[in-house]
C-alpha positions as CSV (number, residue, x, y, z in Angstrom):
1,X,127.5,78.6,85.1
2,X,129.0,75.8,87.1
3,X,126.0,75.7,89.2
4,X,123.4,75.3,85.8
5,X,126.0,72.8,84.5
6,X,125.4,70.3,87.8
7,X,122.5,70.7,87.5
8,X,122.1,69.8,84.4
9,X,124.6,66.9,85.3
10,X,122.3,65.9,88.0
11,X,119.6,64.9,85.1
12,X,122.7,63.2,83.4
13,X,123.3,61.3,86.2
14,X,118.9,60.2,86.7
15,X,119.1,59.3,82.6
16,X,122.6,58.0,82.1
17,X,123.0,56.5,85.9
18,X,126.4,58.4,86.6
19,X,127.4,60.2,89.4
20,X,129.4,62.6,88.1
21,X,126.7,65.6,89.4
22,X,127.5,64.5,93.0
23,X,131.3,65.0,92.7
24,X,130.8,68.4,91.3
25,X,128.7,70.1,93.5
26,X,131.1,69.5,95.7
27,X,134.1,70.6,93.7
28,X,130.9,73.9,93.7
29,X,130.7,73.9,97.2
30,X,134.4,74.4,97.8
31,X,135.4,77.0,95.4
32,X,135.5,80.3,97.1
33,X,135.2,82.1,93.8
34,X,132.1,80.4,93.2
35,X,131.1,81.0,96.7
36,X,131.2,84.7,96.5
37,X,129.7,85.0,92.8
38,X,126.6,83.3,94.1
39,X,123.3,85.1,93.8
40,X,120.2,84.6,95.4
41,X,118.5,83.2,91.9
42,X,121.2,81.2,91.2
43,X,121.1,79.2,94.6
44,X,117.7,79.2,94.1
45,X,118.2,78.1,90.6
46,X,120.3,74.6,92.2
47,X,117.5,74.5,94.6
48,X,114.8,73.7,92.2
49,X,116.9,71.5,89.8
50,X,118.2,69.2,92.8
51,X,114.2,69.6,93.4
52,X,113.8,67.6,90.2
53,X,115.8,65.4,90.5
54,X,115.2,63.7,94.0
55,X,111.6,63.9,93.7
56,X,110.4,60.1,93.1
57,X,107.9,60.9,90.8
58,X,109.3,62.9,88.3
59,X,112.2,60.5,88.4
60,X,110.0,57.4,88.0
61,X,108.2,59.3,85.3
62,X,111.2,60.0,83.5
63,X,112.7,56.1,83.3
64,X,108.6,54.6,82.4
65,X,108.3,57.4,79.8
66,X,111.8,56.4,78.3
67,X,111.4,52.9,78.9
68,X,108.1,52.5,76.9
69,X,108.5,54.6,74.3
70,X,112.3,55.3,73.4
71,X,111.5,58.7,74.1
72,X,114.5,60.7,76.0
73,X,113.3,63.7,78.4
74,X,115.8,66.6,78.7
75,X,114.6,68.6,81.8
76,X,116.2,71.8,82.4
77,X,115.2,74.8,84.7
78,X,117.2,78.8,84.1
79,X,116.5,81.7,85.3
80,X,117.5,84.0,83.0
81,X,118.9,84.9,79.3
82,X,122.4,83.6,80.1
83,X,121.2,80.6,80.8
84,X,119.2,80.2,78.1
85,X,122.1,79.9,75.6
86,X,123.5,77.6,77.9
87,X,120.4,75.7,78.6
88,X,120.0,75.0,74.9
89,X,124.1,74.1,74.3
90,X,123.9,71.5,77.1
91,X,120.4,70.2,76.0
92,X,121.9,69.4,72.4
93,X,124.5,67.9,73.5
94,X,122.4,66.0,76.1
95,X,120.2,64.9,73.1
96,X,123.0,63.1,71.5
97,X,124.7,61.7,74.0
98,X,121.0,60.2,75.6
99,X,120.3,58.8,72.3
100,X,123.2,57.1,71.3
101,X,123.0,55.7,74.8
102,X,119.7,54.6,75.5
103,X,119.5,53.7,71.6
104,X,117.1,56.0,71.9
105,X,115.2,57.8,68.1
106,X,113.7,60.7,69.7
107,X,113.8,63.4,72.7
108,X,111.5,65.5,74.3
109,X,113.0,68.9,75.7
110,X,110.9,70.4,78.8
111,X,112.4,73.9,80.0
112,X,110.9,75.5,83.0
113,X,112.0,78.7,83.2
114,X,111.1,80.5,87.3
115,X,110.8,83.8,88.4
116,X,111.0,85.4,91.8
117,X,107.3,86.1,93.0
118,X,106.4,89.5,94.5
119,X,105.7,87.6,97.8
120,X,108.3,84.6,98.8
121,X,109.2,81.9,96.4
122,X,109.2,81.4,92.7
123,X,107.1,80.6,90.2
124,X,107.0,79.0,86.7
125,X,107.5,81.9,84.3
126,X,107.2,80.1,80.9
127,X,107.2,76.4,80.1
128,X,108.7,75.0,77.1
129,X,108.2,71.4,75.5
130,X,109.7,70.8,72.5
131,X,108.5,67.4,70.9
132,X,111.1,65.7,68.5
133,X,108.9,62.9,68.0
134,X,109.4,60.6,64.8
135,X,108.1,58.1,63.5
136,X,104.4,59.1,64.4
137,X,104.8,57.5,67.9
138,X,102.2,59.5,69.7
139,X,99.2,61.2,68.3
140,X,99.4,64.9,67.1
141,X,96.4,65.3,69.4
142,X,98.0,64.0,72.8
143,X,100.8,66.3,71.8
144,X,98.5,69.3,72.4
145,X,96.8,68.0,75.1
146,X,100.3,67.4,77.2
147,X,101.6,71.2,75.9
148,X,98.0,72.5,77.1
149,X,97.9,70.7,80.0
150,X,101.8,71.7,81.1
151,X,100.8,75.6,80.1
152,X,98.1,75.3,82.8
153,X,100.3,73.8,85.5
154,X,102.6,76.9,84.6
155,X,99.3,79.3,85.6
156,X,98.4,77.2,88.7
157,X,102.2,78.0,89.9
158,X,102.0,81.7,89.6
159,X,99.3,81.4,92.2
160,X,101.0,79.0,94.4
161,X,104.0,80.5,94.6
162,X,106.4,79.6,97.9
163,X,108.9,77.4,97.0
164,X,107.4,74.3,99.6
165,X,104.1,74.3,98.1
166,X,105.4,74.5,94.3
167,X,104.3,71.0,92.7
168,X,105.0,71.2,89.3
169,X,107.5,68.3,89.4
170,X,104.2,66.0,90.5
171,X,102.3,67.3,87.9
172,X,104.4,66.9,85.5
173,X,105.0,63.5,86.2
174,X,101.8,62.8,86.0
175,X,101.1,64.2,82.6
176,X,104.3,62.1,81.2
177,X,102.5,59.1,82.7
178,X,99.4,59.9,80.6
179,X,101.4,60.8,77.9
180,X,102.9,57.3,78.0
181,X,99.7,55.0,77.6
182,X,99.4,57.6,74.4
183,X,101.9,55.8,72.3
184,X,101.1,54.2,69.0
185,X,101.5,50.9,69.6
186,X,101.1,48.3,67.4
187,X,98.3,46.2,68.7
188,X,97.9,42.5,67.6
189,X,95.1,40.2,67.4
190,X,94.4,36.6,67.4
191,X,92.6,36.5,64.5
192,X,95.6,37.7,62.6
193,X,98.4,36.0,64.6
194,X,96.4,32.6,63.8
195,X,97.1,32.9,60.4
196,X,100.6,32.7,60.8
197,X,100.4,30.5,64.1
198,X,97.5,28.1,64.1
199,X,97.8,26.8,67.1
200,X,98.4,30.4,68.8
201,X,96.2,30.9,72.6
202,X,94.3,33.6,73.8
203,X,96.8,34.3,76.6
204,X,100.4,34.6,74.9
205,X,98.2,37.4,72.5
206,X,96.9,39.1,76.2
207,X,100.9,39.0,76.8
208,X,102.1,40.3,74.1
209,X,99.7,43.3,73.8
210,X,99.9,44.0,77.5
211,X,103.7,44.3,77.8
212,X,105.0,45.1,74.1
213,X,104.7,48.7,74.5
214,X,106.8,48.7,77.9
215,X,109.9,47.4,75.6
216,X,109.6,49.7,72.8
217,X,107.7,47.1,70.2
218,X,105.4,50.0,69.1
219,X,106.2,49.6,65.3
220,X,105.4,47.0,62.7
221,X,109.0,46.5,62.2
222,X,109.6,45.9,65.7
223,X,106.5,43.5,66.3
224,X,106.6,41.5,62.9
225,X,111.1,40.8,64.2
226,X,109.9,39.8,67.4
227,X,107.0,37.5,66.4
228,X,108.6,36.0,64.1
229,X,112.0,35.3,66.3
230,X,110.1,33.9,69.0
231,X,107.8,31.8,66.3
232,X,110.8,30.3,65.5
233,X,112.1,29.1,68.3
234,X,108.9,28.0,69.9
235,X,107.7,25.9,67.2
236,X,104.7,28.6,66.2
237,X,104.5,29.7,69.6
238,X,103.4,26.6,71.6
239,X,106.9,25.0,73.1
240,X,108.1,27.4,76.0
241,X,110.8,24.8,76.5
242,X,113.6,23.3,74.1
243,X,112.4,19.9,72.9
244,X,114.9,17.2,74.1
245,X,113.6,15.3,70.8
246,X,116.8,15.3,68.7
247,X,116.7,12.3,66.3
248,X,120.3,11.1,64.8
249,X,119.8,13.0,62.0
250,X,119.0,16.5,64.0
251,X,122.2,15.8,66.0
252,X,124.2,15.8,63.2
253,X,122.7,18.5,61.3
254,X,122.7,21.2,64.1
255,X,125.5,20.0,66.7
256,X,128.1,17.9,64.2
257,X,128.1,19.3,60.5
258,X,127.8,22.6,60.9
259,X,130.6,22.7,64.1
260,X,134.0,21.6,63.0
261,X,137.5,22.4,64.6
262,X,140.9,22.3,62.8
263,X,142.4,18.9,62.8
264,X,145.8,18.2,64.2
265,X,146.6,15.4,61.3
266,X,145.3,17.5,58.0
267,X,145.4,21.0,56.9
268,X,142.7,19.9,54.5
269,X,140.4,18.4,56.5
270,X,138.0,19.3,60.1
271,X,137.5,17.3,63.0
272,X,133.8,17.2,64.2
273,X,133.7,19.3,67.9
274,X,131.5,17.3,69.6
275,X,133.0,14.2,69.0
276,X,131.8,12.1,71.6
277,X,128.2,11.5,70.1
278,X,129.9,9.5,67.8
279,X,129.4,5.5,68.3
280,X,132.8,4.4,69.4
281,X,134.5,7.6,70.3
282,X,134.7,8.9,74.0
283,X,135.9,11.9,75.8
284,X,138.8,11.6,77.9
285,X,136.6,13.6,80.6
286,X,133.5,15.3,80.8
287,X,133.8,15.7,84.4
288,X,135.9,18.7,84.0
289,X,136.2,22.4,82.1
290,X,137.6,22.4,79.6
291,X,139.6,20.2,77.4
292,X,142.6,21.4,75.5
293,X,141.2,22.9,72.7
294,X,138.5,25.1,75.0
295,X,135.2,22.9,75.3
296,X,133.9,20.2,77.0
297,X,136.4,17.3,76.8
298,X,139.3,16.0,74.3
299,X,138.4,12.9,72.4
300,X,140.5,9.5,72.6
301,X,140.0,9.3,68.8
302,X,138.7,11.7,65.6
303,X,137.0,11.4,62.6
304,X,138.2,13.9,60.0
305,X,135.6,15.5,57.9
306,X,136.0,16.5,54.1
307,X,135.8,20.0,53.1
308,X,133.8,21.3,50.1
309,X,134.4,25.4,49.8
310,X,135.4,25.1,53.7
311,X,132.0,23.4,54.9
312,X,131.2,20.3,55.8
313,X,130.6,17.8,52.4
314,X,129.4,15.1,54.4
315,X,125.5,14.5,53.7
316,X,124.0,12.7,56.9
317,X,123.5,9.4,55.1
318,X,127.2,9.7,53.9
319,X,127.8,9.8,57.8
320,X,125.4,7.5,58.7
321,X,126.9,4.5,56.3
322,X,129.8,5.1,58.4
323,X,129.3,6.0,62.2
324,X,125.8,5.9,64.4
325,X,125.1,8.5,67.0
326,X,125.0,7.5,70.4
327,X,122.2,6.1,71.6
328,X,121.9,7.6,74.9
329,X,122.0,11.2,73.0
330,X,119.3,10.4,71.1
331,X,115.9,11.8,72.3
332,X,117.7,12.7,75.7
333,X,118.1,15.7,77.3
334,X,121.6,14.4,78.0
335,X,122.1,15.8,74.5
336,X,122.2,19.1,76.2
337,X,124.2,17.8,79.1
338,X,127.2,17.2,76.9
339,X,126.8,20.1,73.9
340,X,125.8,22.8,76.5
341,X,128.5,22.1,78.9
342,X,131.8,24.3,79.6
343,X,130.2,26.9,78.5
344,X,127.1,29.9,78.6
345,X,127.9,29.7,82.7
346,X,127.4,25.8,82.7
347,X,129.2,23.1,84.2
348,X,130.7,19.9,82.9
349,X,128.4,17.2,81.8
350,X,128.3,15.6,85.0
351,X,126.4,18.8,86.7
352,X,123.5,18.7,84.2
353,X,123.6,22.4,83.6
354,X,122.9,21.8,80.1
355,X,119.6,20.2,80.2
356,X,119.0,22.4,83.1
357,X,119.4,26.1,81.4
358,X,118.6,24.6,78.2
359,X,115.9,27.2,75.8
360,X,113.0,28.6,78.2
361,X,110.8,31.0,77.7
362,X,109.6,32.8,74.5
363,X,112.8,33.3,73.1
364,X,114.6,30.3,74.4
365,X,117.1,31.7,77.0
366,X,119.9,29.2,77.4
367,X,122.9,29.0,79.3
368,X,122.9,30.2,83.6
369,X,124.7,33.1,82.3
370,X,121.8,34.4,80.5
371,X,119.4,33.1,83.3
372,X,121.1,35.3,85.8
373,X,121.3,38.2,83.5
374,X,117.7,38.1,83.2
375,X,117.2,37.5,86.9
376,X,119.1,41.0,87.7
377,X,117.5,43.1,85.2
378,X,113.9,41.9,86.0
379,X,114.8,42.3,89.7
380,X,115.5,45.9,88.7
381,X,112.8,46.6,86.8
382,X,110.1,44.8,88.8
383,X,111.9,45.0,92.8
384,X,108.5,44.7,94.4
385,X,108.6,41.0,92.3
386,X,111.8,39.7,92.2
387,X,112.7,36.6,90.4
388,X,115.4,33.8,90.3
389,X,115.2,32.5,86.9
390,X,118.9,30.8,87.6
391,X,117.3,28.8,90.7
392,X,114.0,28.7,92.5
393,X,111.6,30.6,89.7
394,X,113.1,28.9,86.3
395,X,110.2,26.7,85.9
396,X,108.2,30.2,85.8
397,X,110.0,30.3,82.0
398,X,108.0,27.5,80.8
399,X,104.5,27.3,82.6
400,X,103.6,31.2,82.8
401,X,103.1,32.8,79.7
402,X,102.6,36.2,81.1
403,X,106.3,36.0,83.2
404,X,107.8,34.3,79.8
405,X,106.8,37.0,77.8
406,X,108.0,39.6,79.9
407,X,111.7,38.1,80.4
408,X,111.8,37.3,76.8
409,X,110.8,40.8,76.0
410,X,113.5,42.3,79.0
411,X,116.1,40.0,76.6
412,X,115.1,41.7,73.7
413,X,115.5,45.2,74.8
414,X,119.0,44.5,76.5
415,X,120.9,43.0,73.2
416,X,119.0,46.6,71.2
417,X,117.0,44.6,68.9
418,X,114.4,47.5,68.7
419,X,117.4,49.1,66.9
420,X,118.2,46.3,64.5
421,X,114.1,45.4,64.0
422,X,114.1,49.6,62.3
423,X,116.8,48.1,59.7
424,X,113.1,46.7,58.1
425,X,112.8,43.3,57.1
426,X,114.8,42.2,54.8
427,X,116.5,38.6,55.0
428,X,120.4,40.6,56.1
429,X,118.1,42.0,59.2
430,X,116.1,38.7,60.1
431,X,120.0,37.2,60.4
432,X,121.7,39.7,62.1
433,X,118.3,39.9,64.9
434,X,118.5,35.8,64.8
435,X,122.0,35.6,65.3
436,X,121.6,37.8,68.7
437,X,119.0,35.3,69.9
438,X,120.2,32.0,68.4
439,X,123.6,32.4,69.1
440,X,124.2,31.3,65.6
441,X,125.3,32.8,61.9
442,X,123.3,32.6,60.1
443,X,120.9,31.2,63.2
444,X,119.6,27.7,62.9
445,X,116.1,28.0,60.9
446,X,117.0,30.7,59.1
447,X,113.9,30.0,56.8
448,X,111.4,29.8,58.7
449,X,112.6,33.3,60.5
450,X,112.1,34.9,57.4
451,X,108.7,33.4,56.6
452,X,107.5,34.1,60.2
453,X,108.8,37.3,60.1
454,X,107.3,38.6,56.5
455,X,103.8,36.6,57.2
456,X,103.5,38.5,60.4
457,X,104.6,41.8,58.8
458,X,101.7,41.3,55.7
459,X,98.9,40.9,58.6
460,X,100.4,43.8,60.5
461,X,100.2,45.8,57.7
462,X,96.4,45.0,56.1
């Protein structure tokens, strides 16, 4: 039992990237109990799971297969009844511990039970696959073809039967490859996505087709959240990079009404936060990080906002009568400089982080924090085509649509927005999946998430 159990670990440790399995075939190997209750199956038995598990393929397979379709595989091998109770105990609990992990909706189980052969070796006695597939993600007919297909490695086994020459692992692999492409995806076209985005090109709809089923976009839900997220913050899917534009009335509206601190004089009254975009106000530094109250500078002066139900009552022209906006922040990236600073991973003002890291890509990354993030995970994924997004590749975010789409997409999967697109769309939904990209709650264009979002759901849906 020990023995089944590592090796059952061992698959743990490929899906949930522990190492526990190492650490307990040693604890295996050192028990002279164990040692002496060995049987020639049951080393055998180890043999063929630690097969699984280093074999490149099958392990590859495995990660592809889960990454593109949500889809976890429990692979288990047993050589007799025993084990079978066992297998099926572990396998359960393997199930729920895989899918609350991975965020994962459905399992596959494969079971490969092997018997001795007459002559040297084993062989594949049975094969079981037990699809838990919801949601309709893969055709009833690729279903049968993979079972078929796996039956028929299980024959070609019996025939080949030493254990150096058994290649059911490869084979294997190679149908959960297949299987992969299988997946019902939902597949967009430009046609459609022009009615919601006019000005929409050929090449982000290539992008998105050719890339949404590697990150588990494979249901309306899924596609009409992302769409309609990344239509938002790209102005209909043309502006791969945050528009320094801001007019005095945008500044106040995004960066000074809705962003007030408590003030030191009044217990009725806020202080704006970013007080030095206000004509005749300055920071006492924006060299440094931070000020006193845990952002970019302290101000030599305040201006104490009025409350109405705890917001803001100030309409910009109220404001406007009153104070300017700086010049120099209007229409400037130094905007970003200055709001952006002391925080996300960026430096003061001075170092020009802000306008640096400001919103690339499809889904506006922002901040050198989330630039290296990105970085790591695509290096990962992709480590025969690394990427700096924090340094020498950021510009990559704004003038390749095919490298945009695939960070933006790596974003998406990392914060589980798959999981919170299968909520449906309903306006709760659209803010909780806008608040993880914007940063924001309710996220800045609230609105026109919605309308995005529902427009593209209607044409997914025709």
């Amino acid at each position: 039992m020990h023995l089944l159990l590592c090796s059952f670990y061992a698959m743990k440790r490929l899906l949930l990237n522990t190492t526990l399995c190492g650490v307990l075939l040693c604890m295996t190997a050192g028990n002279a109990t164990a040692q002496k209750r060995r049987s020639v199956d049951s080393v055998n038995t180890v043999w063929l799971a630690a097969s699984f598990v280093e074999q490149k393929e099958l392990k590859q397979a495995i990660a592809d297969f889960r990454g593109a379709t949500k889809v976890e595989l429990i692979v288990a091998c047993q050589t007799n009844e025993e084990q079978v109770s066992i297998t099926e105990k572990i396998a359960a609990l393997f199930k729920e511990l895989t899918s609350k992990k991975a965020g994962a909706s459905n399992s596959m189980s494969i079971t490969l039970s092997w018997k001795k052969a007459t002559v040297g070796g084993y062989y594949i006695d049975s094969i079981s696959v037990k699809p838990n597939l919801i949601n309709g993600l893969f055709p009833d007919s690729a279903i049968k073809v993979f079972c078929s297909t796996v039956e028929k490695i299980r024959e070609d086994s019996k025939v080949v039967a030493h254990k150096q020459e058994v290649t059911a692992h490869k084979k294997i692999a190679a149908e959960l490859q297949t299987l992969k492409k299988q997946v019902k995806g939902v597949t967009v076209t430009i046609d459609s996505l022009k009615k919601v985005f006019p000005n929409v090109s050929a090449e982000v709809v290539e992008a998105l087709n050719k890339h949404s089923a590697e990150f588990g976009i494979t249901t309306p839900d899924r596609m009409a959240h992302f769409l309609g997220q990344i239509g938002a913050e790209t102005d209909g899917l043309k502006e791969l990079k945050e528009k320094c534009s801001y007019t005095a009335k945008n500044v106040f509206d995004v960066f000074l009404s809705p962003l007030l601190i408590n003030s030191p004089q009044s217990t009725t009254t806020k202080i704006f936060k970013y007080c030095d975009l206000i004509e005749s106000i300055t920071c006492n530094s924006l060299n440094s990080c931070p000020g006193s109250k845990g952002y970019m500078g302290d101000c030599d002066s305040t201006v104490s906002v009025k409350l109405k139900n705890g917001s803001c009552a100030w309409a910009f022209e109220n404001f406007d009568s009153s104070y300017n906006i700086k010049s120099s922040y209007i229409g400037s990236c130094e905007l970003f400089d200055y709001v952006y600073g002391c925080r996300m991973g960026n430096g003061a003002k001075s170092t020009k982080d802000g306008s640096t890291y400001l919103g690339k890509g499809f889904i506006h990354l922002t901040g050198k924090n989330q630039y290296k993030v990105i970085s790591d995970k695509w290096n990962k994924l992709y480590p025969n085509d690394k990427k700096e997004f924090h340094g020498a590749d950021i510009n990559l975010l704004e003038t390749n649509v095919d490298v945009a789409m695939k960070a933006s997409m790596i974003y998406w999967e990392m914060n589980g927005l798959n999981t919170k697109a299968d909520e449906g769309v309903s306006s709760n939904s659209i803010t909780s999946v806008g608040a993880a990209i914007n940063g924001a709650d309710p996220p800045n264009g609230q609105k026109l998430r919605e309308k995005y979002t529902a427009d593209i759901y209607k044409q997914i849906n025709k």
